[in-house]
One Martini backbone bead per residue (centre of mass of N, CA, C, O) as a GRO file, in nm:
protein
  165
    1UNK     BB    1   0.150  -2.965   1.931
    2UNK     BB    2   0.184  -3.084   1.638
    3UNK     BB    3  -0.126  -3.064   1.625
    4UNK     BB    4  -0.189  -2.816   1.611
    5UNK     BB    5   0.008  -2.722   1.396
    6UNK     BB    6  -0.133  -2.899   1.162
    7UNK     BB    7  -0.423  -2.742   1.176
    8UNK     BB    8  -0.342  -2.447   1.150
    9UNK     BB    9  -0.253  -2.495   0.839
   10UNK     BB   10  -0.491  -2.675   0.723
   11UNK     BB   11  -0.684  -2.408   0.774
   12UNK     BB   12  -0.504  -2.180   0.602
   13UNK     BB   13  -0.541  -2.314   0.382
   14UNK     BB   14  -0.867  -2.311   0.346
   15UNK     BB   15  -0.910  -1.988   0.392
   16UNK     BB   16  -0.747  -1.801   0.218
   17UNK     BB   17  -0.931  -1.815  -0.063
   18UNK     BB   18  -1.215  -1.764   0.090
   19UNK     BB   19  -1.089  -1.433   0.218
   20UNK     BB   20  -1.019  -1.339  -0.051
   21UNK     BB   21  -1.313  -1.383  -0.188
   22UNK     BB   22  -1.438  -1.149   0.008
   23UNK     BB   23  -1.351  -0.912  -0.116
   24UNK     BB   24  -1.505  -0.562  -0.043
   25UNK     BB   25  -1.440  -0.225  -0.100
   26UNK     BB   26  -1.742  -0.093  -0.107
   27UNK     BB   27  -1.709  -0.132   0.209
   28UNK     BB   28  -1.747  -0.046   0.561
   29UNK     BB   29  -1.731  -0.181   0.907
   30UNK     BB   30  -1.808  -0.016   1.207
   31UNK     BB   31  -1.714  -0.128   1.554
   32UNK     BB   32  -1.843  -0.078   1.866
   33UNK     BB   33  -1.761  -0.161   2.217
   34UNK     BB   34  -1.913  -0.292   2.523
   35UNK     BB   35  -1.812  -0.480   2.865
   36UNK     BB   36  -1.763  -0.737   3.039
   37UNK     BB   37  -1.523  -0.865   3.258
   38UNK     BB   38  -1.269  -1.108   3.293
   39UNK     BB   39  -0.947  -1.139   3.488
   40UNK     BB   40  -0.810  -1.461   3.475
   41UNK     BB   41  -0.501  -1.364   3.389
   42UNK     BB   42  -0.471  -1.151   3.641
   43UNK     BB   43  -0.602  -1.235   3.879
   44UNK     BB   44  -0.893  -1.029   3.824
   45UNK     BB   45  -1.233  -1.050   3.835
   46UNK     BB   46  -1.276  -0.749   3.714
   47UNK     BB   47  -1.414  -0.539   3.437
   48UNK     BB   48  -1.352  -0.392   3.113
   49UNK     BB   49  -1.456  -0.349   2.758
   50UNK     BB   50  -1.293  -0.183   2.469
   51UNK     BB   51  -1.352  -0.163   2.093
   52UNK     BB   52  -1.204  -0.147   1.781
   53UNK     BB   53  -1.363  -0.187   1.443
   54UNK     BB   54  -1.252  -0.290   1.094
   55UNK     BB   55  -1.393  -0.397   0.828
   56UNK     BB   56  -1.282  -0.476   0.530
   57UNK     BB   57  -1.337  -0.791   0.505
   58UNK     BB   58  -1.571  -1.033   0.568
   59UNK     BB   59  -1.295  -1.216   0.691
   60UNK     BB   60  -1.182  -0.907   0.815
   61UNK     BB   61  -1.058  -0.751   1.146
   62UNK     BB   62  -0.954  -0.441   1.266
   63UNK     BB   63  -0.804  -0.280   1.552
   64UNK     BB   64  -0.892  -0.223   1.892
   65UNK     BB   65  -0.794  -0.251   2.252
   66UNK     BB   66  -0.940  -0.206   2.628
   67UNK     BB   67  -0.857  -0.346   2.941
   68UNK     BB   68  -1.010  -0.322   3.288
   69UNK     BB   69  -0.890  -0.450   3.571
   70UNK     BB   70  -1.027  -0.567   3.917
   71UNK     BB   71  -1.017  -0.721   4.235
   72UNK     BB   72  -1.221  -0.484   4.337
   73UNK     BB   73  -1.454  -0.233   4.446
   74UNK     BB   74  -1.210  -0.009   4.563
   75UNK     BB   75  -0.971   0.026   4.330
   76UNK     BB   76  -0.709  -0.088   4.395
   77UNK     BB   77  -0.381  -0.160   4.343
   78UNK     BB   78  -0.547  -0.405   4.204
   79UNK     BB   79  -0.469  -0.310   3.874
   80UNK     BB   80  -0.543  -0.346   3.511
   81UNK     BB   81  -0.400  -0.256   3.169
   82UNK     BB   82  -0.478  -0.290   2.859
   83UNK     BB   83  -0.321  -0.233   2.509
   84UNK     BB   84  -0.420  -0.344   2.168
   85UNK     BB   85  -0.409  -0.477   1.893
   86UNK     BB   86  -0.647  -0.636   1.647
   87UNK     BB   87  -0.773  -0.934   1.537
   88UNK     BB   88  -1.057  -1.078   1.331
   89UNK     BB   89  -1.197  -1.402   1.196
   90UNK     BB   90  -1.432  -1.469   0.996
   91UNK     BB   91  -1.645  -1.788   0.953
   92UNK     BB   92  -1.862  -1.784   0.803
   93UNK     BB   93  -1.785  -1.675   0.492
   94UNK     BB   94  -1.665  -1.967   0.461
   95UNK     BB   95  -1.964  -2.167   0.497
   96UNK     BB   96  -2.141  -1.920   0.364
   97UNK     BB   97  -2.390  -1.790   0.134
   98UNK     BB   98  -2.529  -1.593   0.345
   99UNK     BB   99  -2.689  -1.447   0.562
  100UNK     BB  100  -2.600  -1.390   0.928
  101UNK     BB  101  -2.704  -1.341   1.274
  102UNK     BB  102  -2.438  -1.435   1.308
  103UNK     BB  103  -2.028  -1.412   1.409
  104UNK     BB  104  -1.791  -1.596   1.395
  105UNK     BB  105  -1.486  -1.578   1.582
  106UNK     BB  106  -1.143  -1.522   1.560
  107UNK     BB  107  -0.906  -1.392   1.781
  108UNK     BB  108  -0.607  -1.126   1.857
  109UNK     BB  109  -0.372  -0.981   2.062
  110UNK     BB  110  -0.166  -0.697   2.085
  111UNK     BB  111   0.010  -0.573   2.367
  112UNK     BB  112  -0.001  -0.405   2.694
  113UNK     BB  113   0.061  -0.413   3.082
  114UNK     BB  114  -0.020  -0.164   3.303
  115UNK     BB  115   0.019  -0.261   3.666
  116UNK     BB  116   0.024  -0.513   3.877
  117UNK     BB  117   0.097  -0.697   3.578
  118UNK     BB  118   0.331  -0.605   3.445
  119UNK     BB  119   0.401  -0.577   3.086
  120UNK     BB  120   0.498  -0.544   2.785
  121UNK     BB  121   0.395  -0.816   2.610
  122UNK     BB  122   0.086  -0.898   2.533
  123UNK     BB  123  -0.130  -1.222   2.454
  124UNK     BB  124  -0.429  -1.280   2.300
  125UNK     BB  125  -0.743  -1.452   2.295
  126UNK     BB  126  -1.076  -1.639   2.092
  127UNK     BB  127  -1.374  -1.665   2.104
  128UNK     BB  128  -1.640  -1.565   1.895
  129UNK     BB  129  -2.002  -1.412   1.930
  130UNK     BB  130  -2.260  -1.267   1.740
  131UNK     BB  131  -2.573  -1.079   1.784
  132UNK     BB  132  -2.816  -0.947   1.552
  133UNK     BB  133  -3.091  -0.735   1.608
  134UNK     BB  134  -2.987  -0.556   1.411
  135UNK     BB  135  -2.781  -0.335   1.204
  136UNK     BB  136  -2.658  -0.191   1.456
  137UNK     BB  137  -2.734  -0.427   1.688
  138UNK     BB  138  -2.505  -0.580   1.916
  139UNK     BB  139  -2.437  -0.914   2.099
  140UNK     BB  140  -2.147  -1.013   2.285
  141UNK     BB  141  -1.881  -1.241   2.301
  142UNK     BB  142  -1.596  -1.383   2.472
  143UNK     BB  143  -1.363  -1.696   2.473
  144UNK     BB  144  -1.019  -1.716   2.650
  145UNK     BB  145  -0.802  -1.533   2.805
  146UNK     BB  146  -1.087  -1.425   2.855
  147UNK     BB  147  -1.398  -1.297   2.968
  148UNK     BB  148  -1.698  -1.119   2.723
  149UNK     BB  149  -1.963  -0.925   2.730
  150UNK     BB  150  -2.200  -0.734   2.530
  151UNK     BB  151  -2.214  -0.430   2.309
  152UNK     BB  152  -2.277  -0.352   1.986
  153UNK     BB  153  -2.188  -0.082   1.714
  154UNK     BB  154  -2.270  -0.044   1.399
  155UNK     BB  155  -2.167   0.056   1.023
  156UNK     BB  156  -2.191   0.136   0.716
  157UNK     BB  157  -1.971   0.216   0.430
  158UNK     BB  158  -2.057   0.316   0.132
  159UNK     BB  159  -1.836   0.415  -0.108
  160UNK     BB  160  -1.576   0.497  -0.042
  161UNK     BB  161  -1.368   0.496  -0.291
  162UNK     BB  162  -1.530   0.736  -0.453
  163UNK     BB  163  -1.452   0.928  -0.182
  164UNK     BB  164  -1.121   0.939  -0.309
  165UNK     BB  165  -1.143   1.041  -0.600
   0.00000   0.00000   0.00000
């Protein structure tokens, strides 16, 4: 346990001048997702995953999510909702200095979940990775507490803040 948190506070101390130095106030990214999931944290089979991100500096995104899981396909009184709100630490821009259609990143959610295994607050955590096939569509995985894969929607506000004056 030691060595963890000793590890996490010397990447904190890495990433965050990193992090703080990729602000870029011009644009925001909105992404929506949708996936499907296993529910190995809730010991329940199948699942379904719904997500909004913003992405509002290069290393750093904000968002909401829903996962549904359920223990078999009668949608028996065996199921689970997560809702939650998200943040995602995005790991590229902290070692590249180019743009790549790959988006590795560490993510953690914080929630309620309430159906066959209620609790008040549940957190949640992943290691993801998404991947652009073009400027809109990326598909993604993530692997953590749970584990999902699918599809994301993302497009780009341009001047944003000129909007606002």
């Amino acid at each position: 346990m030691k060595k963890i948190l000793i590890f996490l506070v010397l990447f904190v101390l890495y990433a965050s001048p990193r992090l703080m130095a990729q602000i870029s106030p011009r644009m925001l990214e909105h992404s929506y997702s949708f996936g499907v999931s296993s529910g190995q944290k809730y010991n329940s089979g199948y699942g379904f995953r719904a997500s909004y991100d913003l992405r509002v500096f290069d290393g750093i995104s904000f968002g909401f999510m829903g996962n549904f899981f359920f223990e078999d396909v009668s949608y028996s009184d065996q199921r689970d909702l997560f809702l939650g709100a998200r943040t995602n630490i995005h790991l590229m821009p902290l070692f590249t200095v180019y743009q790549s259609d790959y988006d590795f990143y560490l993510g953690g959610a914080l929630g309620t979940t309430t159906g066959h295994h209620s609790e008040d607050l549940t957190a949640e955590g992943w290691l993801g990775l998404r991947y652009s096939m073009n400027e809109n569509w990326s598909v993604y995985t993530e692997i953590g507490t749970t584990f999902s894969i699918g599809l994301v929607y993302r497009f780009r506000q341009k001047d944003w803040l000129k909007r606002l004056q």
